[in-house]
N, C-alpha and C positions, 0 to 999 in steps of 0.2 A: 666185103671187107672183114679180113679175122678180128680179134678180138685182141690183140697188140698193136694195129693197124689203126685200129677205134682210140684206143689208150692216149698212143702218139698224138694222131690227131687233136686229141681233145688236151692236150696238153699243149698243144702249139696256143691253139685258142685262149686258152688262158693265159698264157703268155702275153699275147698281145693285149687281152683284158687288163692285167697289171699294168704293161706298159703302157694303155692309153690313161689309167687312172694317175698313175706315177706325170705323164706329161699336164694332166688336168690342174694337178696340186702345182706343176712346176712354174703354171701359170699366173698363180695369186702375188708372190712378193714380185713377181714383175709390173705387175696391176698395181702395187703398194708404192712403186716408185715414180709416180707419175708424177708430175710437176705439183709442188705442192700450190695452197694459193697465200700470194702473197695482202699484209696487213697494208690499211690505210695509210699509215705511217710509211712506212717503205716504198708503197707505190705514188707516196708524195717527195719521197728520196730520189727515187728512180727519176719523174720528172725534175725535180731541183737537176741533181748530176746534167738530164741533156737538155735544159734549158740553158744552163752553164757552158754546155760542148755538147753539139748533137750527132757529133762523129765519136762519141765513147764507146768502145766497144761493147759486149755484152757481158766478155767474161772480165774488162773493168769494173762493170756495174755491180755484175755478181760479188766481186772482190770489195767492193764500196757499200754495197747491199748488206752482204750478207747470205744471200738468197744465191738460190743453184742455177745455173745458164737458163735450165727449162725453164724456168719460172719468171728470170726476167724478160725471157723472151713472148710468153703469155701474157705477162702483164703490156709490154708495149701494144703486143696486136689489139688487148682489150681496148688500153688508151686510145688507140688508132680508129677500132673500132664505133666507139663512144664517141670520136670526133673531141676528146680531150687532146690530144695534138695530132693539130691541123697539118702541122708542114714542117720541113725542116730547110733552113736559110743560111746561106753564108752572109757572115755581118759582112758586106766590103767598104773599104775605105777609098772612093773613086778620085781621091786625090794622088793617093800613091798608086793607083794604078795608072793616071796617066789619060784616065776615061773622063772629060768633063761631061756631069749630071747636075742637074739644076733641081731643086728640091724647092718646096714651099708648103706652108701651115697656112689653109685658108680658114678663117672662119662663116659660116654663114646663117643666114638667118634666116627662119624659117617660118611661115603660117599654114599653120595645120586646117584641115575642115572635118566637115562628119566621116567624112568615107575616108581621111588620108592618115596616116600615124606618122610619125618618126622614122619608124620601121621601114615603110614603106619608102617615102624620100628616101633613107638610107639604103635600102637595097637595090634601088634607080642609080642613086651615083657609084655605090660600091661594083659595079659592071664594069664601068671606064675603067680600062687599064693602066691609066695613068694614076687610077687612087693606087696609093700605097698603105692607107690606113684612114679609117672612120668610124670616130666615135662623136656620140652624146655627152654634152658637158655642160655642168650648171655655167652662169654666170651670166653676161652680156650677150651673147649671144648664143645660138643652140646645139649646130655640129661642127665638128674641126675635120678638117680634111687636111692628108696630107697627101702632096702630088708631086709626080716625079716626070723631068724630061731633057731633052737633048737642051734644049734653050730657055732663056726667058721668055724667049716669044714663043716657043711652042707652050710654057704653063699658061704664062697669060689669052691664050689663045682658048686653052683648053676651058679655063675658069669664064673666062666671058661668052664664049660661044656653047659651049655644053653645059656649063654647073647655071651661069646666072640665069639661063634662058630658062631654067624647070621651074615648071607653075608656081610652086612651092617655095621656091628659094626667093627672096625679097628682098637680101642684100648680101655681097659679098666683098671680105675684105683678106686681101694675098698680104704677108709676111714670105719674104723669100730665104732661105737660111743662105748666113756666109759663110758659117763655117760649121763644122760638127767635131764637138770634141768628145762628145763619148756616143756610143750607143749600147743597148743590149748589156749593158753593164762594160763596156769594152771601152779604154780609153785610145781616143783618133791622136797622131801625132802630139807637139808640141806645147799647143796653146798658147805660144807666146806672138804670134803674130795678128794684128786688127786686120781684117780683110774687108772693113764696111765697107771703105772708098773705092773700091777696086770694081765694084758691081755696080753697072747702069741699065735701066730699063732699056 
């Protein structure tokens, strides 16, 4: 190789040295723009907004936030993640759809032993697909159940033959709802009609 031939070469070489340094640096303010993290405040925003509506979209939320698409978008997967929200639900109003659903608040009452907690009973009835919600709650009695189904006789059916029958449970008493006028913060039709009489066991 002459001695211009060497020159060239080694100039090409550095060339690409520069360019690869030049793409190294070009790399940081890209790294700089990564989703920032969002404050406790904000990410108690972010849920408020889709507890409220959990079809809002993102670049809403952003817009509502404050904060940039990437970031609300990390924050949901974290919440998701965490098991801070669980699910997302259409409130529906089965009267105006024309669908009859029979709902009821059971209470019941419960005798705990060494080996059984709360817990437990609770996570025995919270299986049945027919619970739609189960909590602990001071007062007369211990857990409230609330359960959903095509009939009366299928809820009563479900409370006497599955819920009264568990070791644990010692008494139960069904309130069946006639009407629903709000839920989830959402108000149901009218209100101005009594529907007590209308329902027979």
């Amino acid at each position: 190789m002459t001695d211009e031939e060497r020159a060239a070469d080694e100039g090409v070489g550095a060339g690409r040295e520069a360019a690869d340094e030049s793409g190294d640096e070009s790399e940081t303010p890209g790294e700089a723009t990564a989703a920032a993290t969002a404050t406790a405040a904000e990410t108690a925003t972010v849920l408020s907004i889709l507890r409220e509506n959990a079809r809002t979209s993102v670049a809403d939320l952003a817009r509502q936030t404050g904060l940039d698409e990437a970031t609300v978008e990390t924050v949901i997967e974290e919440l998701e993640a965490a098991d801070v929200i669980r699910g997302y639900r259409a409130v529906v109003d089965w009267d105006a759809a024309d669908a009859e659903r029979v709902r009821a608040a059971v209470e019941l009452d419960v005798e705990l032993d060494r080996e059984t907690g709360y817990g437990d009973v609770a996570e025995r009835i919270a299986r049945f697909p027919e619970v739609e919600a189960l909590r602990l709650v001071s007062g007369d009695y211990d857990l409230l159940v609330e359960v959903e189904g095509d009939s009366m006789s299928e809820v009563s059916s479900f409370v006497g033959e599955r819920v009264a029958r568990l070791p644990a449970v010692t008494n139960t008493v069904t309130h069946y709802v006639m009407d629903t006028y709000a839920e989830a913060g959402i108000l149901f039709g009218d209100g101005d009609d009594d529907d007590r009489r209308s329902v027979t066991p």
